[in-house]
KOLBAMAR-545286 format. One record per residue (C-alpha): residue number from 1; z, y negated, x. Coordinates in nm, 2 decimals, padded with zeros to 4 digits. Each point is the difference from the previous one (the first is absolute). Example, Ala and Ser with C-alpha at 12.3 -4.5 7.8 and 13.67 -1.06 7.14 Angstrom:
# residues 2
{i=1	Z=00.78	Y=00.45	X=01.23}
{i=2	Z=-00.07	Y=-00.34	X=00.14}
This chain:
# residues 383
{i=1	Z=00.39	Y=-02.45	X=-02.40}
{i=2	Z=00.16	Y=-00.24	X=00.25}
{i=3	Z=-00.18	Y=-00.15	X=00.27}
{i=4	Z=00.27	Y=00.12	X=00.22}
{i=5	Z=00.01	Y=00.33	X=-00.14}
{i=6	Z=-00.38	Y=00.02	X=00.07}
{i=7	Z=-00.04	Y=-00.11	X=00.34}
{i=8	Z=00.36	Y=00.29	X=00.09}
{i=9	Z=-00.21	Y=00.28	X=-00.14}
{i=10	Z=-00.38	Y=-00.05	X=00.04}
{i=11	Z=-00.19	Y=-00.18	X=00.31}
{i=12	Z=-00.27	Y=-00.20	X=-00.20}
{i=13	Z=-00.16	Y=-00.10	X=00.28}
{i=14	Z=-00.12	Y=00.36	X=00.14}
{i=15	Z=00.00	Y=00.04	X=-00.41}
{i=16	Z=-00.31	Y=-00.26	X=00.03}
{i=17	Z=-00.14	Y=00.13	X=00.30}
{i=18	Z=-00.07	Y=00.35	X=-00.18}
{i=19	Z=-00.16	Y=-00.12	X=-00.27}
{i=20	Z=-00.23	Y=-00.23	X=00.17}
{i=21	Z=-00.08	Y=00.33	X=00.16}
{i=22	Z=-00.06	Y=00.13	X=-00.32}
{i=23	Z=-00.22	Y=-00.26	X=-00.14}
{i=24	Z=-00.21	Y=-00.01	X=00.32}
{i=25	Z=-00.11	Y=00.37	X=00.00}
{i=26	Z=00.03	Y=00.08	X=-00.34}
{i=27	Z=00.30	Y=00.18	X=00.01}
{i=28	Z=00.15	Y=00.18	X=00.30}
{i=29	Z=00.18	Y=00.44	X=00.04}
{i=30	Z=00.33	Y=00.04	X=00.00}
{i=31	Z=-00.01	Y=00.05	X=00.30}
{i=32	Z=-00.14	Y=-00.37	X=00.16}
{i=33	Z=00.28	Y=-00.12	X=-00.35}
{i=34	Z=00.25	Y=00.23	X=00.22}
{i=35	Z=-00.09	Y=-00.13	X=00.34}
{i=36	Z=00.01	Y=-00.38	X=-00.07}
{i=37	Z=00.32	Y=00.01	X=-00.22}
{i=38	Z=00.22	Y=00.19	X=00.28}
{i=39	Z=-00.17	Y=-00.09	X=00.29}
{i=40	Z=-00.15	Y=-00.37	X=-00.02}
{i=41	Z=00.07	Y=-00.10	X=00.38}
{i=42	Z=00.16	Y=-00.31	X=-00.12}
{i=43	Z=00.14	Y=00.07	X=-00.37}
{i=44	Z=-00.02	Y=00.39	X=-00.05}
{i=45	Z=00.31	Y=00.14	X=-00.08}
{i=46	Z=00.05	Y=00.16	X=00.37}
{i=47	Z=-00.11	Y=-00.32	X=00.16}
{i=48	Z=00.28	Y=-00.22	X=-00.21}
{i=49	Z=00.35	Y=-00.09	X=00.15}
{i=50	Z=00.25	Y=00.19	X=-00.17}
{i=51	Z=00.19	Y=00.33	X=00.01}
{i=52	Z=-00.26	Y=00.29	X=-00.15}
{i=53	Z=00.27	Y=00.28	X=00.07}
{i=54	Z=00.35	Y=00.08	X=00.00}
{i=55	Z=00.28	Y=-00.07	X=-00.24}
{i=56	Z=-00.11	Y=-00.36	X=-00.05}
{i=57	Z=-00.37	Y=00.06	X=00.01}
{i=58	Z=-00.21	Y=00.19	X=-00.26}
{i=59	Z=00.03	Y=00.37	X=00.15}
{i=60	Z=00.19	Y=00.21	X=00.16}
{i=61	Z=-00.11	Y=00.23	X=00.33}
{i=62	Z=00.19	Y=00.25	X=00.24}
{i=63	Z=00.03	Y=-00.22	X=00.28}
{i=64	Z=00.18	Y=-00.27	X=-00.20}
{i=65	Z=00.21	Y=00.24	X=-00.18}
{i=66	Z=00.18	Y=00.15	X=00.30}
{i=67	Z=-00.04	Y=00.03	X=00.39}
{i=68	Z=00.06	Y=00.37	X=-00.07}
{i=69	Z=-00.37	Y=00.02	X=-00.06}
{i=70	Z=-00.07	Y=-00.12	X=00.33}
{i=71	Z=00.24	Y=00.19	X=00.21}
{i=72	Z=-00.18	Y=00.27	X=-00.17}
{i=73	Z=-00.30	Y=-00.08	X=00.02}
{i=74	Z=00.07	Y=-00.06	X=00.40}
{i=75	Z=00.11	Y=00.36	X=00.04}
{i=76	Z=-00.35	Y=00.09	X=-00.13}
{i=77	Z=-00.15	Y=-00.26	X=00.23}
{i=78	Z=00.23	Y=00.11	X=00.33}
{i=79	Z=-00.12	Y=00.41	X=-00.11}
{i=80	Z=-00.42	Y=-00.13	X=00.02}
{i=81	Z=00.09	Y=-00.18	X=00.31}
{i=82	Z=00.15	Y=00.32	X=00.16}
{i=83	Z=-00.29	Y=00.24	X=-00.14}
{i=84	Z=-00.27	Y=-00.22	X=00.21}
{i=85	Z=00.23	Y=00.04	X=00.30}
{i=86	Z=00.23	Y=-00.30	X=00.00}
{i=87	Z=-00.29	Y=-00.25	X=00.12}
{i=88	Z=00.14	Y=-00.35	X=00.15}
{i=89	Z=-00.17	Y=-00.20	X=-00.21}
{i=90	Z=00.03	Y=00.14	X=-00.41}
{i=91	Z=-00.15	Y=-00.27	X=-00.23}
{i=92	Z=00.16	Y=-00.08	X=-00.32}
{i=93	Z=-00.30	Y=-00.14	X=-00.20}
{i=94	Z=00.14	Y=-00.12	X=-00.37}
{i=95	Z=-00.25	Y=-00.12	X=-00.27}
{i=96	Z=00.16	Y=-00.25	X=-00.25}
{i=97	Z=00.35	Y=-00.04	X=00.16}
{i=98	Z=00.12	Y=-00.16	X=-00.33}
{i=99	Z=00.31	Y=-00.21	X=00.14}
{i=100	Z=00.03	Y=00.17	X=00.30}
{i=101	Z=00.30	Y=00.18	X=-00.06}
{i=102	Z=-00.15	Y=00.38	X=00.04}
{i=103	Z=-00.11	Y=-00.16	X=00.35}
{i=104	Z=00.33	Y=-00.11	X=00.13}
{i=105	Z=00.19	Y=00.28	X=-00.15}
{i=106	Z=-00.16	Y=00.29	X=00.18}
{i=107	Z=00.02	Y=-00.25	X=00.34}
{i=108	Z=00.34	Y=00.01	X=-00.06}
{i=109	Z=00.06	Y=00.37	X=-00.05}
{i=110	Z=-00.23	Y=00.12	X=00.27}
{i=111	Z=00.24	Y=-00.27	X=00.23}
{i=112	Z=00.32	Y=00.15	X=-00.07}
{i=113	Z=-00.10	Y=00.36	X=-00.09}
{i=114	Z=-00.32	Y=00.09	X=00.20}
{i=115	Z=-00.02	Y=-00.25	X=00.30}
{i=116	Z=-00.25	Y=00.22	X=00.21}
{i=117	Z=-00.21	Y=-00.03	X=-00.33}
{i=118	Z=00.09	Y=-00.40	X=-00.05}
{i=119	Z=-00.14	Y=-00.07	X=00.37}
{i=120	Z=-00.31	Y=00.14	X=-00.07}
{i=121	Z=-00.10	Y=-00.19	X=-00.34}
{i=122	Z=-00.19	Y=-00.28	X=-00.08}
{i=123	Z=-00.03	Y=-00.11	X=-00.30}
{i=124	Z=-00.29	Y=-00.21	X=-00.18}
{i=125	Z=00.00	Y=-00.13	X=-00.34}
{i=126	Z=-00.33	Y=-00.03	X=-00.15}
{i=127	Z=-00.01	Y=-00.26	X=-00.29}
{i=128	Z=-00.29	Y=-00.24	X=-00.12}
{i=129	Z=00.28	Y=-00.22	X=-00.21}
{i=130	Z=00.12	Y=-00.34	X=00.18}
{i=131	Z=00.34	Y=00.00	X=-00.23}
{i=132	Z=00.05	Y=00.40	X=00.09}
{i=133	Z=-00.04	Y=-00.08	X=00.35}
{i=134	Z=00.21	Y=-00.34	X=-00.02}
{i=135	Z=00.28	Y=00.23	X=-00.19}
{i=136	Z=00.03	Y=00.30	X=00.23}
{i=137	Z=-00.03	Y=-00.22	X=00.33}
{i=138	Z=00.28	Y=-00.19	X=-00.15}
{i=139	Z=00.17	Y=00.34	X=-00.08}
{i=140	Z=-00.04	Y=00.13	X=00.38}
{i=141	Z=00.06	Y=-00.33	X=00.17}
{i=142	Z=00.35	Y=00.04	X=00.01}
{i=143	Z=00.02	Y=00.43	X=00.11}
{i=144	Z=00.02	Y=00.07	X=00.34}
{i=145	Z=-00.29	Y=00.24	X=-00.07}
{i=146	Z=-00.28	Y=-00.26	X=-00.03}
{i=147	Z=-00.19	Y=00.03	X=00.32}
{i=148	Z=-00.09	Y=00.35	X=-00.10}
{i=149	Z=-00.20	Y=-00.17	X=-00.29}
{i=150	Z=-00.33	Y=-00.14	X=-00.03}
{i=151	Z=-00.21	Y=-00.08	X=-00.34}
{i=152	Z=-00.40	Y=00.05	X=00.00}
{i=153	Z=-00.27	Y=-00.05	X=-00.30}
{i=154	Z=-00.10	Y=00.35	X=00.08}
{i=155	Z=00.11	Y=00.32	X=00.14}
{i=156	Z=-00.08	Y=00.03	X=00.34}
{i=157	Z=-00.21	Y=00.24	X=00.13}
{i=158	Z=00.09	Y=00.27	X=00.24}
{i=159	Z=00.36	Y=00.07	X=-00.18}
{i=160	Z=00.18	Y=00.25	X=00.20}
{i=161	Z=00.32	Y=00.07	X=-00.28}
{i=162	Z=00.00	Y=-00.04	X=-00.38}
{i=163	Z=-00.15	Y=-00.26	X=-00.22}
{i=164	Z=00.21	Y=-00.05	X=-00.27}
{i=165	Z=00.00	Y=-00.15	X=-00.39}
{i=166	Z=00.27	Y=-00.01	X=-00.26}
{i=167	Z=-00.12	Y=-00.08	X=-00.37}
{i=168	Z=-00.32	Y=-00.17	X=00.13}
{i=169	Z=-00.32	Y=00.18	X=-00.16}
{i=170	Z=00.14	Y=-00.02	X=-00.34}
{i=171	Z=00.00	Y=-00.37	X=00.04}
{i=172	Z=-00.39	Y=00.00	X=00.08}
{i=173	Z=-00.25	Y=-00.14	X=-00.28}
{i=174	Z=-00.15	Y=00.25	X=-00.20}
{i=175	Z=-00.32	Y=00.10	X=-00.19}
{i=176	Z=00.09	Y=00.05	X=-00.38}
{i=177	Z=-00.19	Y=00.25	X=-00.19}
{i=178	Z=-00.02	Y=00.19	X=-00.32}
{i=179	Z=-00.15	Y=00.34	X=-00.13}
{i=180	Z=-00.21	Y=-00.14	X=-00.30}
{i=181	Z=-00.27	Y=00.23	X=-00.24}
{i=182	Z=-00.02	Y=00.25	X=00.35}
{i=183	Z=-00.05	Y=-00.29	X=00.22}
{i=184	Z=00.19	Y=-00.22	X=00.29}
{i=185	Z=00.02	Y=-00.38	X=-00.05}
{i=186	Z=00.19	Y=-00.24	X=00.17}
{i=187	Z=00.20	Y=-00.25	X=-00.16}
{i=188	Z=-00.05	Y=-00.40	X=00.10}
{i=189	Z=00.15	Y=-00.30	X=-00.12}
{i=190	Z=-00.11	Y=-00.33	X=-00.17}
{i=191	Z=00.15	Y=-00.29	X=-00.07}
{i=192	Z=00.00	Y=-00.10	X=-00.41}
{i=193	Z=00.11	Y=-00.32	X=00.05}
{i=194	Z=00.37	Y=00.06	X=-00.13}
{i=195	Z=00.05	Y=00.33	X=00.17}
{i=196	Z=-00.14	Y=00.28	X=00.29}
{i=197	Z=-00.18	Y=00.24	X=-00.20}
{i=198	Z=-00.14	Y=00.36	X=00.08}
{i=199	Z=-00.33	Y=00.13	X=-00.03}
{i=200	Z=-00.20	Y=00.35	X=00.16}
{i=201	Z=-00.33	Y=00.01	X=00.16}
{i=202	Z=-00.18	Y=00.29	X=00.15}
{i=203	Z=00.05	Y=00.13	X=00.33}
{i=204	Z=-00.26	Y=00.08	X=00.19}
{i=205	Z=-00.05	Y=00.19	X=00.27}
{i=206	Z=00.27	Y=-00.07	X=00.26}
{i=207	Z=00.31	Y=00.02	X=00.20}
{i=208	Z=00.18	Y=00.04	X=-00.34}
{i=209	Z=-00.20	Y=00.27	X=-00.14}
{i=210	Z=-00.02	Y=00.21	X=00.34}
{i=211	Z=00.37	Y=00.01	X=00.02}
{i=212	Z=00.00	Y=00.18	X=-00.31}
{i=213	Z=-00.25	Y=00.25	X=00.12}
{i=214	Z=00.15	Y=00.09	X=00.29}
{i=215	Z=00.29	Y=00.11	X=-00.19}
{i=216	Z=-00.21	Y=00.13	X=-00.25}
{i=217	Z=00.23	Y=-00.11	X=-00.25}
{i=218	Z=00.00	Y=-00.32	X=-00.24}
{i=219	Z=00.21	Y=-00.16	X=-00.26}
{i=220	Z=00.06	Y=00.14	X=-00.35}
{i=221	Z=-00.18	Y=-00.15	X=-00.32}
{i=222	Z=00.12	Y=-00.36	X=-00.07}
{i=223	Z=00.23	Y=00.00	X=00.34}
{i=224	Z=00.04	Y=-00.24	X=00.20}
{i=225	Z=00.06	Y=00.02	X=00.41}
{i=226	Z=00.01	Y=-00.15	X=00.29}
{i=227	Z=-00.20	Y=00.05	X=00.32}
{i=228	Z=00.11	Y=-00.13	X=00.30}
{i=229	Z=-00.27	Y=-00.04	X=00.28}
{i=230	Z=00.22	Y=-00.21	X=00.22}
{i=231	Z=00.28	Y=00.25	X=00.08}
{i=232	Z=-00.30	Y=00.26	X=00.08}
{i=233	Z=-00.15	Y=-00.28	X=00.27}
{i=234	Z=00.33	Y=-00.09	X=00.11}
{i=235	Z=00.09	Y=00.39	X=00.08}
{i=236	Z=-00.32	Y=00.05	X=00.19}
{i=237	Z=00.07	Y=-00.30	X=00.21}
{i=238	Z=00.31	Y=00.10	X=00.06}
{i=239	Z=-00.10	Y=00.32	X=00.15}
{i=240	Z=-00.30	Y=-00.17	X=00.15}
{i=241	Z=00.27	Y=-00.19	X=00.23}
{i=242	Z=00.27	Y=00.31	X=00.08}
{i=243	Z=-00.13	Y=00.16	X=00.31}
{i=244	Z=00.33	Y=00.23	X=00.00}
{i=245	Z=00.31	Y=00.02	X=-00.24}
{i=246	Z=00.01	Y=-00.03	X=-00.38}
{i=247	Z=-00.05	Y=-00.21	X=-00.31}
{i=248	Z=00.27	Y=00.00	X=-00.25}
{i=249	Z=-00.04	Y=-00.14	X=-00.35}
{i=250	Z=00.30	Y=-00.05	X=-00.24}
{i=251	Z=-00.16	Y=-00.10	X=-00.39}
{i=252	Z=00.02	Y=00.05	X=-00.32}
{i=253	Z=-00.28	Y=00.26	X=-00.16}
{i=254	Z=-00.12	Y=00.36	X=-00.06}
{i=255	Z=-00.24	Y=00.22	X=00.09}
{i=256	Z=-00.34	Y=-00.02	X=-00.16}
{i=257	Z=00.02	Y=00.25	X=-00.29}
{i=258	Z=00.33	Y=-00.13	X=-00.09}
{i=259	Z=-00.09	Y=-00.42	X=-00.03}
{i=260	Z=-00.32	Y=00.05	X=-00.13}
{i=261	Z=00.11	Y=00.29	X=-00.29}
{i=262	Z=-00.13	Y=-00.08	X=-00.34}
{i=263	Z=00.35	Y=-00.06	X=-00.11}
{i=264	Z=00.07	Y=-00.34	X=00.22}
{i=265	Z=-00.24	Y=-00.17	X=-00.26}
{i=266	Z=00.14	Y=-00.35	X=00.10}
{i=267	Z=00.00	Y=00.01	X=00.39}
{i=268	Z=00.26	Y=-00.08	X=00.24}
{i=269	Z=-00.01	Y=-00.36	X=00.02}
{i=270	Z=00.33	Y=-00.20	X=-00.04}
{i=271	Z=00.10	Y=-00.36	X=00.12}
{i=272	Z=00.36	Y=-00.13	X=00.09}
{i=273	Z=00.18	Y=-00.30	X=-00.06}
{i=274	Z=00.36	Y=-00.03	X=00.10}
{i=275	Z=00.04	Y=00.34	X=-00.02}
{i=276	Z=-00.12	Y=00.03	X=-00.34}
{i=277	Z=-00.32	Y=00.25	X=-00.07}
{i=278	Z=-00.30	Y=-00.14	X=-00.18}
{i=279	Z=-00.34	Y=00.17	X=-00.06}
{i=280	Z=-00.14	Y=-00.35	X=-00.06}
{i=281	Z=-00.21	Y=-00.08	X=00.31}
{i=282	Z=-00.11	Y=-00.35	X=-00.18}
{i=283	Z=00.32	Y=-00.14	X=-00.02}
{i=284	Z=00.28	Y=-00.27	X=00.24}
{i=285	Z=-00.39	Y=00.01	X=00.22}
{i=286	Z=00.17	Y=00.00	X=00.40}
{i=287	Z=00.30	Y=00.03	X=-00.10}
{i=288	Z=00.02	Y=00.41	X=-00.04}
{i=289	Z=-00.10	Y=00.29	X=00.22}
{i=290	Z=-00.25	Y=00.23	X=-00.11}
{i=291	Z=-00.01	Y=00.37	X=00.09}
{i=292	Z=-00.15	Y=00.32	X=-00.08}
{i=293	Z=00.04	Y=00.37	X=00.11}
{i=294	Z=-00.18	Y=00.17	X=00.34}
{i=295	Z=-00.28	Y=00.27	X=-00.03}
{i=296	Z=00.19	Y=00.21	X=00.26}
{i=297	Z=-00.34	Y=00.28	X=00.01}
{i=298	Z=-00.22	Y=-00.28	X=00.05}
{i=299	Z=00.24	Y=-00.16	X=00.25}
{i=300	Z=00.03	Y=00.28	X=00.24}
{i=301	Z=-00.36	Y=00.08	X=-00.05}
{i=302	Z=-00.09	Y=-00.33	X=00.15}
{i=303	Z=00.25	Y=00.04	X=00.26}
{i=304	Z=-00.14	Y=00.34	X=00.13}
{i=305	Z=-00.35	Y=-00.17	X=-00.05}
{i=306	Z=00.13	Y=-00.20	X=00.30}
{i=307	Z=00.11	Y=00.28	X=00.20}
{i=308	Z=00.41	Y=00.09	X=-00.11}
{i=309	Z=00.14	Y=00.27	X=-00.08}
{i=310	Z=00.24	Y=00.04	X=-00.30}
{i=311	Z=00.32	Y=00.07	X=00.07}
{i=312	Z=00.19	Y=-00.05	X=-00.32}
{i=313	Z=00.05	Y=-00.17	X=-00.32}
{i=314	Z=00.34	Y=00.03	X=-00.17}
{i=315	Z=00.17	Y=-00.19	X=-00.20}
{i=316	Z=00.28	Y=-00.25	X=00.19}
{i=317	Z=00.29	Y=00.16	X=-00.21}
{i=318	Z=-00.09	Y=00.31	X=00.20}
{i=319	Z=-00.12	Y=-00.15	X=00.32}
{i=320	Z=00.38	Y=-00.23	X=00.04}
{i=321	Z=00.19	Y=00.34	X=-00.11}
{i=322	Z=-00.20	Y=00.20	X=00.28}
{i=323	Z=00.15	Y=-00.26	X=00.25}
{i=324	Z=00.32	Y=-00.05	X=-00.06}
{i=325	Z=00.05	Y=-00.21	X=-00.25}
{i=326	Z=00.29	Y=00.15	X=-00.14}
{i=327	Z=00.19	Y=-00.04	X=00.29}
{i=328	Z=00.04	Y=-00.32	X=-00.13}
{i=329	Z=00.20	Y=00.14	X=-00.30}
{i=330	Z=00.28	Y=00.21	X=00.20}
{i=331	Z=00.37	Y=-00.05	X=-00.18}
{i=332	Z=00.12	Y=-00.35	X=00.13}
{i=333	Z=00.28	Y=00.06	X=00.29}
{i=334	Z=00.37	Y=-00.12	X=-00.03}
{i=335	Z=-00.06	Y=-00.43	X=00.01}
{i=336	Z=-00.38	Y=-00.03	X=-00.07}
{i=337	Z=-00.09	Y=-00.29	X=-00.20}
{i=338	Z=-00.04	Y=00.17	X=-00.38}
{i=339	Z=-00.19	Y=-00.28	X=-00.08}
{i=340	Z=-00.25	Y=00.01	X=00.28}
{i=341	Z=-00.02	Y=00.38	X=-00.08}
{i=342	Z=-00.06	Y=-00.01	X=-00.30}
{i=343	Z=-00.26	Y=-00.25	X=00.01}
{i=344	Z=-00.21	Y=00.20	X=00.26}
{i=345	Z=00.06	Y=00.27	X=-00.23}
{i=346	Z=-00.17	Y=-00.17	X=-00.29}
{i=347	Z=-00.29	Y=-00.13	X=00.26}
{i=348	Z=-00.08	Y=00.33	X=00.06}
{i=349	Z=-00.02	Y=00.15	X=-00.34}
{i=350	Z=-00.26	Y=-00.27	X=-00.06}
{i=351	Z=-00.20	Y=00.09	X=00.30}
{i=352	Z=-00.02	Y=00.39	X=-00.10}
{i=353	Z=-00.04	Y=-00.12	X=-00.42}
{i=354	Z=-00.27	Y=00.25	X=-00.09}
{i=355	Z=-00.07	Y=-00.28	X=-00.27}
{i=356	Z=00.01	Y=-00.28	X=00.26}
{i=357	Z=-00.01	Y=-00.03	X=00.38}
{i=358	Z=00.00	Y=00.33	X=00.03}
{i=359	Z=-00.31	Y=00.09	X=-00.14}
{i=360	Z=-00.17	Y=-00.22	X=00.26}
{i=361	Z=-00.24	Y=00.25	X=00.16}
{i=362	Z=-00.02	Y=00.03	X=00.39}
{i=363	Z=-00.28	Y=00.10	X=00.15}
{i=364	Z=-00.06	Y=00.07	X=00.37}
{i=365	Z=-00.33	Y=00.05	X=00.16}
{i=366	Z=-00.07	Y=00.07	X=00.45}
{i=367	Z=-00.23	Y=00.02	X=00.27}
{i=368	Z=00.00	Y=00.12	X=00.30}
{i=369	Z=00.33	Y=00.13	X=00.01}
{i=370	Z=00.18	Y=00.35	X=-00.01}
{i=371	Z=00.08	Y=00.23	X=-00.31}
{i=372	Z=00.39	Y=-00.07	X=00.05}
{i=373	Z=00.14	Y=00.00	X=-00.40}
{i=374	Z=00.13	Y=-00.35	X=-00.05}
{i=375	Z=00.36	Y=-00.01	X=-00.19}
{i=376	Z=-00.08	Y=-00.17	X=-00.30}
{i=377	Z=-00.29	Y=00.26	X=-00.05}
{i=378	Z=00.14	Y=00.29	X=00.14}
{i=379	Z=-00.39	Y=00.08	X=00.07}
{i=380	Z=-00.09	Y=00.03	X=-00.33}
{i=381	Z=-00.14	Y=-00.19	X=-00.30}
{i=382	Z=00.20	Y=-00.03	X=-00.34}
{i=383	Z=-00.14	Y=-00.21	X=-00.26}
C-alpha cells in the first residue's frame, strides 16, 4: 500500500491517538473507540475539513437531496407555529445542521410562501464542530436570510417553537453489547500491535443494563446491539429547554421490539465511505462516518421523562405524502423544463424510498401546547 493511498483513506495520526488510549487504560468500549474516532476536537472525523455529506461526501441526507424536503418540512413548522397561536418570536432550534442547507432552505420558503411565518423566526444552529460551523457560515454568508441565524454550543433554554435534528442521534457513539451463555457483555477494543482487536467484558450494574430493564426486553443469544445513552440525554435536554412548542426528530431506527428481535443477530452498525457501505468500523480510521439505528421506545420514553407529550412517529415516506409532496409530481404544463421535471421527480422518489430516505422515521414530541393534529401525523401514530 502506497504512502499516498494511506494517508487519502486513514488519518494515522487520530489512528495513534486511539491506541495510546488503548495502551494507557488497558483497552477502552466501543463507545470511548466510537467517540474519539468521530469526534476527536481536532482530528475526529466531524472535526476534519472536508465534505461528510452530499454527492461528493460519504452520505447522502434529505436536506442535500432536495429543497422539497424543506419546503415541507416548513409547512409542518408554519402548522406548530399557528397551533401555539402565531407567537412573534417562533424559534427554529436545529441540532447538527450538517452544511446548512436544511437551514437556508426552509428560510427561503417561509420568505416567499409564508412571510407572516418568516418574520417571526429565528433560527440557531447548534454545532460543537469548528469545520461544520466554518462550512454553513460560509453557506449562509452569501443569503439574504442570514441575520435570522445564530450558531450556539448548546440549545438554549427557554425555546418557545421546535428544536429540530435531521440524521443526528444515529451518528452518536454507542455502547456495543452481546447476549452470551444468558448474559450481557460489552464489547471493547485492544490494540494487537498490527490491528484493533475485539474482546467482551462483563457489565456490571449500570446505565447499560438499566436500559434493558426498563424495556424489559434484551438481546437474543449470541446477538449483538447497540445502546445508545447519548440520544436518550440529548432528548431529555431537549425537552428540558422547550418551555412551549415541539421537538421533532428525523433518524434512522425502530421501535424497541423490532431492533432488538433475536433475529438482528449482527446489529445495526454500518460506516460510510464515499458512498460506499462497510460494516468495518476499524478501517480508513477518520476518514468514514459511523452510524447505527435509534431505539425509538426508549427515545420517547426519555422525552416524556422530561415532560413531552408524543405526538407521532411515522415514517417520512408517510409524513412528506401527508403534506403535499406529490404536488410536486403534477403532469408538467405546456413549456416546463422536462429535464428539471424529471429530475425533481427522481429526487422525490428517493426521499419516499421505503428502502432509503424514506424509511427515515420522524418523530414529534410537545409541551405545552394544544391537541390540534399536525399534517404529517394527522394526530395519530403509525409505525
Amino acid at each position: 500500500m502506497t504512502a499516498e493511498f494511506q494517508s487519502a483513506t486513514e488519518n494515522q495520526a487520530l489512528k495513534d491517538v486511539i491506541i495510546s488510549s488503548i495502551e494507557r487504560r488497558n483497552g477502552i468500549s466501543f463507545r470511548d473507540f466510537m467517540q474519539i474516532t468521530l469526534y476527536h476536537p481536532q482530528l475526529g472525523y466531524y472535526s476534519s475539513v472536508g465534505e461528510k455529506m452530499g454527492p461528493r461526501g460519504d452520505y447522502m441526507t434529505s436536506p442535500e437531496l432536495s429543497p422539497i424536503f424543506a419546503t415541507l418540512v416548513g409547512r409542518q413548522l408554519r402548522e406548530m407555529w399557528q397551533s401555539i397561536g402565531e407567537p412573534t418570536l417562533f424559534q427554529i432550534v436545529e441540532c447538527g445542521a450538517g452544511t446548512g442547507s436544511l437551514c437556508r432552505d426552509i428560510l427561503w420558503w417561509a420568505s416567499a410562501a409564508a412571510p407572516e411565518f418568516h418574520a417571526t423566526i429565528h433560527y440557531t444552529i447548534v454545532e460543537t464542530s469548528s469545520a461544520m460551523v466554518a462550512h454553513q457560515r460560509s453557506m449562509l454568508a452569501a443569503d439574504s436570510h442570514h441575520s435570522k441565524v445564530d450558531w450556539k454550543l448548546e440549545v438554549p433554554d427557554d425555546v418557545t417553537g421546535c428544536i429540530l435534528s435531521n440524521e443526528l442521534l444515529d451518528s452518536f457513539a454507542i455502547h456495543r453489547v452481546m447476549m452470551k451463555n444468558g448474559s450481557l457483555a460489552e464489547i471493547f477494543v485492544r490494540w494487537s500491535s498490527e490491528a484493533f482487536v475485539e474482546e467482551l467484558r462483563p457489565i456490571e450494574i449500570g446505565d447499560v443494563s438499566r436500559y434493558f430493564d426498563r424495556l424489559g426486553l434484551s438481546p437474543g443469544e449470541g446477538c449483538t446491539a447497540e445502546v445508545n445513552l447519548q440520544a436518550l440525554d440529548w432528548m431529555r435536554k431537549a425537552g428540558e429547554a422547550l418551555r412551549r412548542g415541539f421537538v421533532m426528530t428525523f433518524d434512522y431506527g425502530y421501535e424497541a421490539s423490532d431492533l432488538f428481535a433475536p433475529w438482528r443477530t449482527d446489529g445495526t452498525l454500518m460506516c460510510f465511505y464515499r458512498h460506499n457501505p462497510s460494516s468495518d468500523p476499524y478501517a480508513r480510521i477518520g476518514r468514514q462516518d459511523m452510524t447505527t439505528h435509534i431505539d425509538f421506545t426508549s427515545l420517547i420514553t426519555a422525552g416524556e421523562d422530561a415532560d413531552l407529550t408524543t405526538v407521532g412517529l411515522t415514517s417520512q415516506n408517510e409524513f412528506l405524502e401527508r403534506l403535499g409532496i406529490q404536488d410536486a409530481l403534477s403532469p408538467p404544463a405546456e413549456g416546463t423544463d422536462l429535464e428539471a421535471y424529471y429530475a425533481r421527480r427522481g429526487q422525490i422518489n428517493e426521499l419516499l424510498d421505503p428502502a432509503g430516505l424514506g424509511r427515515v422515521k420522524v418523530l414529534v414530541q410537545s409541551k405545552a401546547t394544544s391537541n390540534t393534529p399536525l399534517a404529517g401525523f394527522h394526530g395519530g401514530t403509525d409505525a
